[in-house]
FIBALUM-127009 format. One line per 10 residues: number of its first residue (from 0); for each residue x, y, z of C-alpha. Coordinates in nm, 4 decimals, always signed. Layout:
<recs>
NUM> X Y Z ~ ...
</recs>
This chain:
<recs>
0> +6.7895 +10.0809 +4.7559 ~ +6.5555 +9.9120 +5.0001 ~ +6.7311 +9.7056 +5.2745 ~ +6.6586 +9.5423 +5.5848 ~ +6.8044 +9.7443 +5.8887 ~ +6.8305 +9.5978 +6.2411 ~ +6.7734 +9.8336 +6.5214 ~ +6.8308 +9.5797 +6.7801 ~ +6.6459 +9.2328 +6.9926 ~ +6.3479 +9.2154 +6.7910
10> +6.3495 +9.5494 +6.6293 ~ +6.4054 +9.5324 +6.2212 ~ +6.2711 +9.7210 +5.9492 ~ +6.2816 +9.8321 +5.5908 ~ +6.5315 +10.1302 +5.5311 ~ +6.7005 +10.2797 +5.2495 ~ +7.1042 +10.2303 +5.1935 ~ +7.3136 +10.3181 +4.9328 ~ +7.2965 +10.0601 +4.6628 ~ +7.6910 +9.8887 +4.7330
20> +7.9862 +9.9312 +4.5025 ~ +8.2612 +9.7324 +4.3851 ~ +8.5332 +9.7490 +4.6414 ~ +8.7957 +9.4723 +4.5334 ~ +8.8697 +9.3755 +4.1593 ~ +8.7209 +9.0549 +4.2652 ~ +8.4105 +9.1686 +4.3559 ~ +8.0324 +9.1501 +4.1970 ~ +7.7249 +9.3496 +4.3040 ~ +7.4172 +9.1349 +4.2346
30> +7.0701 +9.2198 +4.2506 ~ +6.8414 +9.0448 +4.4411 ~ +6.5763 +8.8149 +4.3629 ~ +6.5084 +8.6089 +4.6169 ~ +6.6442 +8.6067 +5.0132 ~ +6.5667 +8.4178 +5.2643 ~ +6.5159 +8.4466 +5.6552 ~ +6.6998 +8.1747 +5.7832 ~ +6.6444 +8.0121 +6.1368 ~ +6.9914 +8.1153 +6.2423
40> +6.8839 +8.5157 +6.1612 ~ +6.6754 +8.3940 +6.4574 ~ +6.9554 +8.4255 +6.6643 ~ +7.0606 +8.7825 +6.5632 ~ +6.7322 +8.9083 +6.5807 ~ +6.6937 +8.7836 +6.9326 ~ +6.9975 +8.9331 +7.0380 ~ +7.1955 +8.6345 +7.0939 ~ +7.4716 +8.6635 +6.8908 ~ +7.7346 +8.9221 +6.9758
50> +7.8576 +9.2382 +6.8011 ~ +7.5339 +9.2488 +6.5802 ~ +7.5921 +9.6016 +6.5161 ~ +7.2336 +9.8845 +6.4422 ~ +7.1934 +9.9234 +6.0996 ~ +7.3207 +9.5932 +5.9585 ~ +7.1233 +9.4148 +5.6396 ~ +7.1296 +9.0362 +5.7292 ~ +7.0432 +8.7738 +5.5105 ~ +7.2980 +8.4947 +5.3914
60> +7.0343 +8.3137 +5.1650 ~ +7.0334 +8.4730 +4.8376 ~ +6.9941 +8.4397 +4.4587 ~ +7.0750 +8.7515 +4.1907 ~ +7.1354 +8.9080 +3.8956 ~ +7.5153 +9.0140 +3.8687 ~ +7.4540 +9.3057 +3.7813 ~ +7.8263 +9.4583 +3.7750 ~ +8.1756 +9.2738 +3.8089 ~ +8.5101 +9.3953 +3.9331
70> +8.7886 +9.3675 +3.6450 ~ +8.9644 +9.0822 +3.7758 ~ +8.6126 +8.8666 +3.7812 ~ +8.6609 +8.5443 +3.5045 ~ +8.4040 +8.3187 +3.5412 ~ +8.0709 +8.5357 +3.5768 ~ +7.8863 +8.7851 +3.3417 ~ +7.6807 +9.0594 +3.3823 ~ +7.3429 +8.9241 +3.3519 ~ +7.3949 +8.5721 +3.5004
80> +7.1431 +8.4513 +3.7182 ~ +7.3271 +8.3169 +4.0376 ~ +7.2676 +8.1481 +4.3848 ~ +7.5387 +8.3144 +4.6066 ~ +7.6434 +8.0614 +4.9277 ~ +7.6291 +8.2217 +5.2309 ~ +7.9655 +8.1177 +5.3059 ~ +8.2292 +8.4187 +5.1936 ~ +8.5123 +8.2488 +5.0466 ~ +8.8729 +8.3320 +4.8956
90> +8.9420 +7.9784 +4.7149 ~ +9.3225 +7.9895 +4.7801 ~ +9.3798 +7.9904 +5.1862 ~ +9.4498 +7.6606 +5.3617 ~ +9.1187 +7.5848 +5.4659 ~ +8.9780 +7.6855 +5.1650 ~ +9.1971 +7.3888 +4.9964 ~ +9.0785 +7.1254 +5.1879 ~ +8.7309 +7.2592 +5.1083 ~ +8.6592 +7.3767 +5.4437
100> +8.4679 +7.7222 +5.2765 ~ +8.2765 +7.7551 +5.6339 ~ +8.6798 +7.8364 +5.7582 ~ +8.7829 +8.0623 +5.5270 ~ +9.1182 +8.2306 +5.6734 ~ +9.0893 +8.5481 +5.4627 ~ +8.7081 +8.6657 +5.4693 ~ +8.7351 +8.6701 +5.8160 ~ +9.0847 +8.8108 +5.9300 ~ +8.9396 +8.8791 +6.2945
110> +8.8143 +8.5220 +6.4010 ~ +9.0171 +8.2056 +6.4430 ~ +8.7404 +8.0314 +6.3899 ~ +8.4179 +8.1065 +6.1021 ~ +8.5226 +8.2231 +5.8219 ~ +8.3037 +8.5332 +5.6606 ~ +7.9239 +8.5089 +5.6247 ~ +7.7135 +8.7242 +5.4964 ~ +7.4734 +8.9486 +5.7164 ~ +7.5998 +8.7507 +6.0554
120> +7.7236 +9.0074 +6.2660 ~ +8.1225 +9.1745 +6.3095 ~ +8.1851 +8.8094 +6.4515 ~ +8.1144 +8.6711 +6.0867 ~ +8.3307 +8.9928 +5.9223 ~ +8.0728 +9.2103 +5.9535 ~ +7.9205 +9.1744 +5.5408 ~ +7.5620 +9.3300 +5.4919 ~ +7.3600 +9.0721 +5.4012 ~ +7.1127 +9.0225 +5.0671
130> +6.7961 +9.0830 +5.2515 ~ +6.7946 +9.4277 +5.0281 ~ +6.7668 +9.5135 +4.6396 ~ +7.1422 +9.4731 +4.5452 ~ +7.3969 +9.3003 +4.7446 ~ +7.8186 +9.3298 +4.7608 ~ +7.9636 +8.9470 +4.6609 ~ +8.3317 +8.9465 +4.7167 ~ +8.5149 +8.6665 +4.5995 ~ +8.2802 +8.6568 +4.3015
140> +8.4724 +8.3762 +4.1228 ~ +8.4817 +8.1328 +4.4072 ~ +8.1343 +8.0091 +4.5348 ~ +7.8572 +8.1930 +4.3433 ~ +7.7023 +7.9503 +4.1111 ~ +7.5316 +8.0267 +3.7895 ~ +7.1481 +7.8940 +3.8417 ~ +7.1137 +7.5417 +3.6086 ~ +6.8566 +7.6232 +3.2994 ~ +6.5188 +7.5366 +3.4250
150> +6.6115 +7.5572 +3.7521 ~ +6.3449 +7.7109 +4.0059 ~ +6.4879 +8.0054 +4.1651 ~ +6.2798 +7.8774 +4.4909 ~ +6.4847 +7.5344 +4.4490 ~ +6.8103 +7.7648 +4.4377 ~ +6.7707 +7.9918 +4.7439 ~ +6.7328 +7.7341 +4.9195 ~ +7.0925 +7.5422 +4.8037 ~ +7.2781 +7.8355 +4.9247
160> +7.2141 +7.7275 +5.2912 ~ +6.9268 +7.4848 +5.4318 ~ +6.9910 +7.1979 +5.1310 ~ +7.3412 +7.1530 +5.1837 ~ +7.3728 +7.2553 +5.5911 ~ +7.0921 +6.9654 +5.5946 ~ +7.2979 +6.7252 +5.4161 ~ +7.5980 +6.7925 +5.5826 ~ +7.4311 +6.7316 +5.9232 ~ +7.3327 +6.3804 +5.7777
170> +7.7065 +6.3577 +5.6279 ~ +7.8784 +6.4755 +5.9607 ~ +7.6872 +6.1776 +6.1326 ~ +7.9095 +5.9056 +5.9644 ~ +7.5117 +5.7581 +5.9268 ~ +7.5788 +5.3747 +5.8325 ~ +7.3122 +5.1370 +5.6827 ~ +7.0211 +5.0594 +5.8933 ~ +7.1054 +5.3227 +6.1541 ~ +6.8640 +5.4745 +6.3593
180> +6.8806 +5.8961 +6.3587 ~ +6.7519 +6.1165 +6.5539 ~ +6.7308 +6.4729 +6.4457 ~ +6.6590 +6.7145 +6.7276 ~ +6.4572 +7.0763 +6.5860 ~ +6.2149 +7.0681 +6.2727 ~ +6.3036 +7.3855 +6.1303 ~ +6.3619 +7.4079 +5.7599 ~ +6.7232 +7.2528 +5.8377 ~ +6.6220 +6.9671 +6.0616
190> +6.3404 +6.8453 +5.8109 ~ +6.6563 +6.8825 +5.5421 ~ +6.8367 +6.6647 +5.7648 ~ +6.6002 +6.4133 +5.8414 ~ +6.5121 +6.3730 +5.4593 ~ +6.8825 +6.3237 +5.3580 ~ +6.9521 +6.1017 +5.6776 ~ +6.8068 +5.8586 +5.4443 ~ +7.0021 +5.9096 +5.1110 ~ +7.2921 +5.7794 +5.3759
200> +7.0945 +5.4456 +5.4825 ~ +6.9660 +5.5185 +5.7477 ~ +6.7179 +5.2781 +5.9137 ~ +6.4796 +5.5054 +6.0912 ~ +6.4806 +5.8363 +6.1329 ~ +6.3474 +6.0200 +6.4283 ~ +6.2593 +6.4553 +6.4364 ~ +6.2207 +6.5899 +6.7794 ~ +6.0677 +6.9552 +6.8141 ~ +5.7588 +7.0935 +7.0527
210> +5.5668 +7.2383 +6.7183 ~ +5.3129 +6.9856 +6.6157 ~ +5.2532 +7.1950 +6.2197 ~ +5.6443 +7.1539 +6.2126 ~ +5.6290 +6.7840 +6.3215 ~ +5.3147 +6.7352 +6.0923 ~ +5.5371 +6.8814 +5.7631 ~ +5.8543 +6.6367 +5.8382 ~ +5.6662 +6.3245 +5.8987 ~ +5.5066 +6.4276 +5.5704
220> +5.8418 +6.5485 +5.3608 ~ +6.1316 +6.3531 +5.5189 ~ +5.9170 +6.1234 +5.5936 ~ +5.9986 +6.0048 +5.9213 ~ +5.8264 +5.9405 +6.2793 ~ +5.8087 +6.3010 +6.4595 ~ +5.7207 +6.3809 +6.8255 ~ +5.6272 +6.6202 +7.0485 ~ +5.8923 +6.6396 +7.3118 ~ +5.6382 +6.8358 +7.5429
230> +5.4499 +6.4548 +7.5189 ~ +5.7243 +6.2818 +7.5812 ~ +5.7933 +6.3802 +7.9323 ~ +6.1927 +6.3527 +7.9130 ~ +6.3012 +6.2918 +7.5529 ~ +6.6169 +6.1313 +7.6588 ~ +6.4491 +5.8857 +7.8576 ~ +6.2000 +5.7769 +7.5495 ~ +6.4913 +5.7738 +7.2860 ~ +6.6223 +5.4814 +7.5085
240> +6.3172 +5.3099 +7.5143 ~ +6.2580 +5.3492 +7.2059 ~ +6.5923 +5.2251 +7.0926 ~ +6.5994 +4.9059 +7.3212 ~ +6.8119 +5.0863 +7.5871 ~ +7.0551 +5.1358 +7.3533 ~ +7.0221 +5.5164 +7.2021 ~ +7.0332 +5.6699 +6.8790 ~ +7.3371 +5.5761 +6.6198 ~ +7.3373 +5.9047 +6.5478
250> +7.1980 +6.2457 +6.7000 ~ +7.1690 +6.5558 +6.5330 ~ +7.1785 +6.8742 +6.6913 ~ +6.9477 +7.1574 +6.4322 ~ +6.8452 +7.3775 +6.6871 ~ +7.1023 +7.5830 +6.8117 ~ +7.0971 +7.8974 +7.0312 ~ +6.7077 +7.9227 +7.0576 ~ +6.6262 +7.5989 +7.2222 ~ +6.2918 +7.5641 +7.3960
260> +6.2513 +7.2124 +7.6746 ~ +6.5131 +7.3691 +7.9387 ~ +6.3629 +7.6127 +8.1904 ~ +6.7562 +7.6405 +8.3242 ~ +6.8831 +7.6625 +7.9633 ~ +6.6508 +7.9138 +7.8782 ~ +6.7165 +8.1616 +8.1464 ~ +7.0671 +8.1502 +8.0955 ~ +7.1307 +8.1519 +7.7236 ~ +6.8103 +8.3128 +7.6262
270> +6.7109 +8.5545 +7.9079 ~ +7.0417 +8.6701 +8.0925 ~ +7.2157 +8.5621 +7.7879 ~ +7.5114 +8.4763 +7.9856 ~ +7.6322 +8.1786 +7.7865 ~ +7.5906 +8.1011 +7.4158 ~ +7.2532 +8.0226 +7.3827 ~ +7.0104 +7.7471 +7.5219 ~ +7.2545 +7.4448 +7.4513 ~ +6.9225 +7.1905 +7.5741
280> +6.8967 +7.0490 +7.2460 ~ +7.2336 +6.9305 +7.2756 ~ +7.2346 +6.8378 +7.5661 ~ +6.9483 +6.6373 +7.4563 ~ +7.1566 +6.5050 +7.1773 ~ +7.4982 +6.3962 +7.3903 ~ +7.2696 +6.2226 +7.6231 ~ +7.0490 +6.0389 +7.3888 ~ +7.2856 +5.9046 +7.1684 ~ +7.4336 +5.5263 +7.2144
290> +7.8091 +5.5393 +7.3735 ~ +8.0603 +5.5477 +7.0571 ~ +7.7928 +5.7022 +6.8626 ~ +7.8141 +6.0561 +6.6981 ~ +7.6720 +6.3844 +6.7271 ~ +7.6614 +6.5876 +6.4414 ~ +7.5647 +6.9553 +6.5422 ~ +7.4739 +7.2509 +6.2838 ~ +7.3036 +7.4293 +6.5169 ~ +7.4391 +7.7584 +6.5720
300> +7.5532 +7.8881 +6.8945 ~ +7.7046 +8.2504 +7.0219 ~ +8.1091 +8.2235 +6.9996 ~ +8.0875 +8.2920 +7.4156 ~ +8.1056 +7.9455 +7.6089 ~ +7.7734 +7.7231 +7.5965 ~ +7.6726 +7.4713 +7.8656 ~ +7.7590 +7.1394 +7.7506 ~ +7.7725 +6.7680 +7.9314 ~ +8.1594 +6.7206 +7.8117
310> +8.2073 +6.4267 +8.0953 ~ +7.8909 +6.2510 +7.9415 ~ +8.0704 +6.3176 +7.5656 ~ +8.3978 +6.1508 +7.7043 ~ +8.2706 +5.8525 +7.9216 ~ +8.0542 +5.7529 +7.6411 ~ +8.3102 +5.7676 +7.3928 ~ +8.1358 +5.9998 +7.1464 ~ +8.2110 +6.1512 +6.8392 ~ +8.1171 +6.5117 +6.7982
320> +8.1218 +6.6669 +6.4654 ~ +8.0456 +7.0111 +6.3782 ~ +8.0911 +7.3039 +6.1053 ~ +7.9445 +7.5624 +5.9011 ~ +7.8181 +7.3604 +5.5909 ~ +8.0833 +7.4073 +5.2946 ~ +7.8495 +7.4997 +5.0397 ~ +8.0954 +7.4943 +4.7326 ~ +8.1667 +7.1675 +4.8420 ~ +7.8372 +7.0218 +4.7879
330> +7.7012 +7.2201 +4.5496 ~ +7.7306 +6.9870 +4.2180 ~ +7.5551 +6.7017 +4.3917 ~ +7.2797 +6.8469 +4.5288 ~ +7.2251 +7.0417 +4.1951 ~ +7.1873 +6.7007 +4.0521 ~ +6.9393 +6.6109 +4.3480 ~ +6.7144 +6.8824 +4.3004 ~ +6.7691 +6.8139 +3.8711 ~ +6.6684 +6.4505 +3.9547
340> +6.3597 +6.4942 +4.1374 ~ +6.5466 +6.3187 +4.4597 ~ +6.5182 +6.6657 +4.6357 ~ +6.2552 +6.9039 +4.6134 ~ +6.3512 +7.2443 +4.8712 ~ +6.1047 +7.4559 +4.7126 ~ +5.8361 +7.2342 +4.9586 ~ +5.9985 +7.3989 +5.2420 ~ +5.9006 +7.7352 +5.1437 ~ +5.5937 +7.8171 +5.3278
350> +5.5746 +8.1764 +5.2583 ~ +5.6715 +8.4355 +4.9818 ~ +5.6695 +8.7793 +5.1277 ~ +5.7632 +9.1151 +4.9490 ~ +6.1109 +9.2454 +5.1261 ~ +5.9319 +9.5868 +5.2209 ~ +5.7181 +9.3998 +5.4744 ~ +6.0729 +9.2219 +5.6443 ~ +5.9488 +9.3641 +5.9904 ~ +5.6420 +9.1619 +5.9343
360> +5.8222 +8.8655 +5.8094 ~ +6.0923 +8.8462 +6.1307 ~ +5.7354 +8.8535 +6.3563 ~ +5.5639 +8.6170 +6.1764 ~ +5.8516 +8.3665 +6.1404 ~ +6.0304 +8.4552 +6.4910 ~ +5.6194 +8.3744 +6.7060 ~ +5.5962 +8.0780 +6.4485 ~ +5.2265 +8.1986 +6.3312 ~ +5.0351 +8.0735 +6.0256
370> +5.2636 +7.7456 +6.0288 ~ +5.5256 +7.9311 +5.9008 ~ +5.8099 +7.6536 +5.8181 ~ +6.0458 +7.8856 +5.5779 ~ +5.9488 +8.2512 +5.4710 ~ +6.1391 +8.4434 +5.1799 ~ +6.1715 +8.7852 +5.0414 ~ +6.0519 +8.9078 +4.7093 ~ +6.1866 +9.2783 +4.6065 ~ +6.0202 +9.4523 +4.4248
380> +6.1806 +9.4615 +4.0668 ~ +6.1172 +9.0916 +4.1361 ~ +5.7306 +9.1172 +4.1289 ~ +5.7002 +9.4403 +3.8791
</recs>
């Protein structure tokens, strides 16, 4: 089969693998029909995240075909048309049970922390991802999710990752009614966030990035007021100003490891990649941020230490909340969000690209050209 393949910082391309088999009675093999490159792939493709080994597949936003089940599989057919989470989950471990899916104790025996994901590095379990023809789904009964009839597949792929990570952002932030948010990053998860910032109340929401096309498309689909931090002179400074002297309710951290704003950050996250990744977003966030307010952060950082302003978090008597979304979790009501016309991810996708041009796609998407908000894959039984 074809199959992404990194070769290390900034080098992917199109290989063949062997198309994966069932290795567990509880596994399914699907076959791709949509995958998408997700801002956190970002990360791995930059080199920031360690123990992403040569030769991996990445890609934790996918929809399928199950195209063969293992014998203890109950609840899915051959021939069902799924989205797959990109959380790997067992259902029966503690975490699982309290719906923590992002935790998983079992996918992930060698962290104490994430549970498995697919196609994010040994530190994540070390799962090929679906950016490939066919793709290995363990735990094939717990979170894949048979696509609604009518559904768009385009409104799918994106509900295994950026529509519920988005909401959860708004959800972490405890976002009560007329509170002001500010989301910091308009990637394909920020503008996600900022939309469903309002589904909680929210009063005003605020985006923060240094791309005006980005800034353009959420003032346009969340809506809400968007600014160009690289105008702003210090954005910490103007969200007090702009909030009476007060700060955000609520700050939301949708940036992660690949922060731009910082010239310190940069070189030591990004460059010497010495720390977890260029934390200035969140700084950004912890500082701007009324005292007692919260921080939710889905931004994803490298599991070594990251730079952050923990005195300012304590003496302001801030809330931080944080996690890999739980997809499972919040899966039946964003279904009925999309179904309802309240939701519409397919707007995020920019750019439909077939999977034997990934090297092209990771460029394009990676040097933000041709106001690229959210690029997916097509294989090519998909477009035959």
């Amino acid at each position: 089969m074809l199959a992404m393949s990194y070769r290390g910082p900034q080098r992917v391309r199109i290989d063949h693998k062997p198309v994966p088999e069932i290795l567990h009675p509880q596994d399914a093999i699907v076959r791709v029909t949509r995958s998408c490159i997700c801002g956190s792939d970002l990360h791995l493709y930059n080199g920031s995240v360690p123990d992403t080994r040569v030769g991996m597949t990445f890609g934790h936003e996918v929809t399928g075909v199950v195209a063969q089940i293992g014998p203890e599989v109950q609840k899915l057919k051959v021939g069902d048309h799924v989205l797959v989470p990109f959380n790997i989950a067992c259902g029966k471990c503690v975490f699982c049970q309290q719906e923590l899916y992002g935790n998983c104790h079992e996918s992930n025996p060698q962290a104490t922390a994430v549970g498995g994901i697919f196609g994010y590095s040994h530190t994540a379990g070390g799962y090929d991802g679906g950016q490939a023809e066919y793709m290995r789904v363990p735990y094939a009964d717990v979170s894949p999710t048979v696509i609604p009839p009518g559904m768009d597949p385009d409104d799918a792929v994106m509900l295994t990752d950026v529509v519920p990570t988005g909401y959860q952002a708004a959800e972490m932030g405890g976002i009560q009614p007329g509170d002001t948010v500010a989301v910091f990053g308009a990637g394909p998860v920020g503008i996600m966030a900022a939309r469903c910032a309002w589904l909680f109340g929210a009063g005003r929401v605020i985006i923060i990035d240094h791309l005006d096309y980005r800034l353009e498309f959420a003032a346009n689909y969340a809506p809400c007021e968007a600014y160009n931090f690289k105008s702003l002179g210090d954005p910490v400074l103007f969200m007090k100003k702009t909030t009476d002297w007060m700060g955000a309710d609520v700050c939301i951290d949708a940036v992660g490891a690949e922060a731009y704003g910082s010239p310190f950050h940069t070189l030591l996250g990004r460059g010497l990649k010495v720390v977890g990744g260029a934390a200035t977003a969140l700084h950004w966030a912890i500082n701007s941020v009324k005292k007692g307010g919260v921080v939710s952060i889905v931004g994803v950082y490298g599991p070594i230490q990251t730079l952050v302003p923990i005195g300012n978090v304590l003496n302001k008597g801030l809330t931080i909340r944080a996690n890999q979304a739980a997809v499972k979790r919040l899966l039946p009501r964003l279904i009925e969000h999309v179904q309802n016309g309240i939701l519409d991810p397919k707007a995020l996708i920019t750019h439909r690209i077939p999977l034997e041009y990934v090297s092209d796609a990771y460029r394009l998407f990676s040097a933000k050209l041709d106001n690229c908000i959210k690029p997916v894959l097509i294989p090519p039984s998909v477009r035959s």
